[in-house]
C-alpha positions in Angstrom: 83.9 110.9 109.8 86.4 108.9 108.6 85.5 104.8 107.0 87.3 102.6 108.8 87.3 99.9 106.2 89.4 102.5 104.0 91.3 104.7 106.3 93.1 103.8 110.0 94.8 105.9 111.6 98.4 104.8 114.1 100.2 107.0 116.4 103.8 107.0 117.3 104.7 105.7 120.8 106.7 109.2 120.8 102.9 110.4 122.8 104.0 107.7 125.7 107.8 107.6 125.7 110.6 109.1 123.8 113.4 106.7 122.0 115.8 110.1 122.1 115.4 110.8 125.8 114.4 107.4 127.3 114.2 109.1 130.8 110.9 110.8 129.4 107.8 108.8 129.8 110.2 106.1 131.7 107.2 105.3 133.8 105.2 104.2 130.9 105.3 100.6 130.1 104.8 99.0 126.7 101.7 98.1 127.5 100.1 100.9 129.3 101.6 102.4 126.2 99.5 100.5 123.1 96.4 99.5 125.7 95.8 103.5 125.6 96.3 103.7 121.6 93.7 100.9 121.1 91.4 102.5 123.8 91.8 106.2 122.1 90.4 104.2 118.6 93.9 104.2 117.0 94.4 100.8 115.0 98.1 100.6 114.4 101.5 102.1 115.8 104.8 102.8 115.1 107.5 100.5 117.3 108.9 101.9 120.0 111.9 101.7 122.0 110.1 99.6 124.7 108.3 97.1 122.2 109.5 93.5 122.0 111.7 93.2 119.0 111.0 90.0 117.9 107.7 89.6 115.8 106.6 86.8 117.2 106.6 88.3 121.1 105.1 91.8 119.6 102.0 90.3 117.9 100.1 88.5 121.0 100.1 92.1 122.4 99.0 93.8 119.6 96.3 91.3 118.5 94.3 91.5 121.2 94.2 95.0 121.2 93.5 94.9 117.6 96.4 96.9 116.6 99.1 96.7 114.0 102.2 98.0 113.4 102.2 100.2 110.6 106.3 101.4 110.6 109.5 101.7 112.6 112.1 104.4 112.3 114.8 104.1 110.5 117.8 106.5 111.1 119.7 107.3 107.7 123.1 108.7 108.3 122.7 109.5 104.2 125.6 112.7 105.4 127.8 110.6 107.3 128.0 106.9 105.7 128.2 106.1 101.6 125.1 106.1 100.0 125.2 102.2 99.2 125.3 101.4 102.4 122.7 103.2 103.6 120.1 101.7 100.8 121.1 98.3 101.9 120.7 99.0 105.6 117.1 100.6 104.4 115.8 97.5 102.2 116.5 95.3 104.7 114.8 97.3 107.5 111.9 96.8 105.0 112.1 93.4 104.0 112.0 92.5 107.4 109.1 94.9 108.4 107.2 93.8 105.4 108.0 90.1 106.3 106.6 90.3 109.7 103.9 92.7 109.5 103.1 93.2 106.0 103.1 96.7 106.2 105.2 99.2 103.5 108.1 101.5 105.3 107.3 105.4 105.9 110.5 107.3 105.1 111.6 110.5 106.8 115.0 111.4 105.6 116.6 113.1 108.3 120.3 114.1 109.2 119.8 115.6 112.2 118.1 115.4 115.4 117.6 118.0 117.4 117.7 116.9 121.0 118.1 118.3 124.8 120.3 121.5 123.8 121.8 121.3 120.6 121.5 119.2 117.2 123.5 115.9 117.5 123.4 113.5 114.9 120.3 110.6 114.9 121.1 107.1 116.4 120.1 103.7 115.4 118.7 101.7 118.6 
């Protein structure tokens, strides 16, 4: 089993709801959505299309579920915009992730989504 006091694991809210096809898991709410993380052990999440965006409004429902947020996608565009501005755009989704929930930013470089029926390029929410 795994020590909690060294390793926690978070889910994405992906399991809930989806950011790319909003109409599935539409019935879920935000907080149906992180009361069933914390009640299937998971100590931290992802944000989701349906979570408050500002820190301050997010934490109160986290806290007293015991959860924390441990990242929040960022979409890259590194084939489709100039490299610069994509690093900015990318330090300052961590600075401010880092600033409000001390946590370091997972990176999944990705052009391409695949969703519905074909591959479309990702969008930023």
């Amino acid at each position: 089993m795994l020590n909690p006091d060294k390793v926690k694991l978070a889910i994405a809210p992906i399991g809930w709801t989806n950011d790319d096809m909003p109409d599935l898991g539409a019935e879920n709410t935000f907080e149906q959505c992180i009361s069933e993380m914390a009640l299937a052990g998971f100590s931290g999440s992802e944000i989701g299309n349906k979570y408050p965006s500002d820190p301050a409004v997010l934490k109160p429902y986290l806290d007293i579920r015991n959860l924390q947020i441990c990242n929040a996608w960022f979409s890259s565009y590194l084939t489709s915009k100039p490299y610069e501005e994509t690093i900015a755009a990318f330090k300052q989704h961590c600075d401010k992730l880092h600033a409000s929930f001390r946590c370091t930013c997972l990176t999944r470089w990705a052009y391409f989504s695949s969703t519905g029926t074909g591959s479309i390029p990702a969008k930023v929410k």
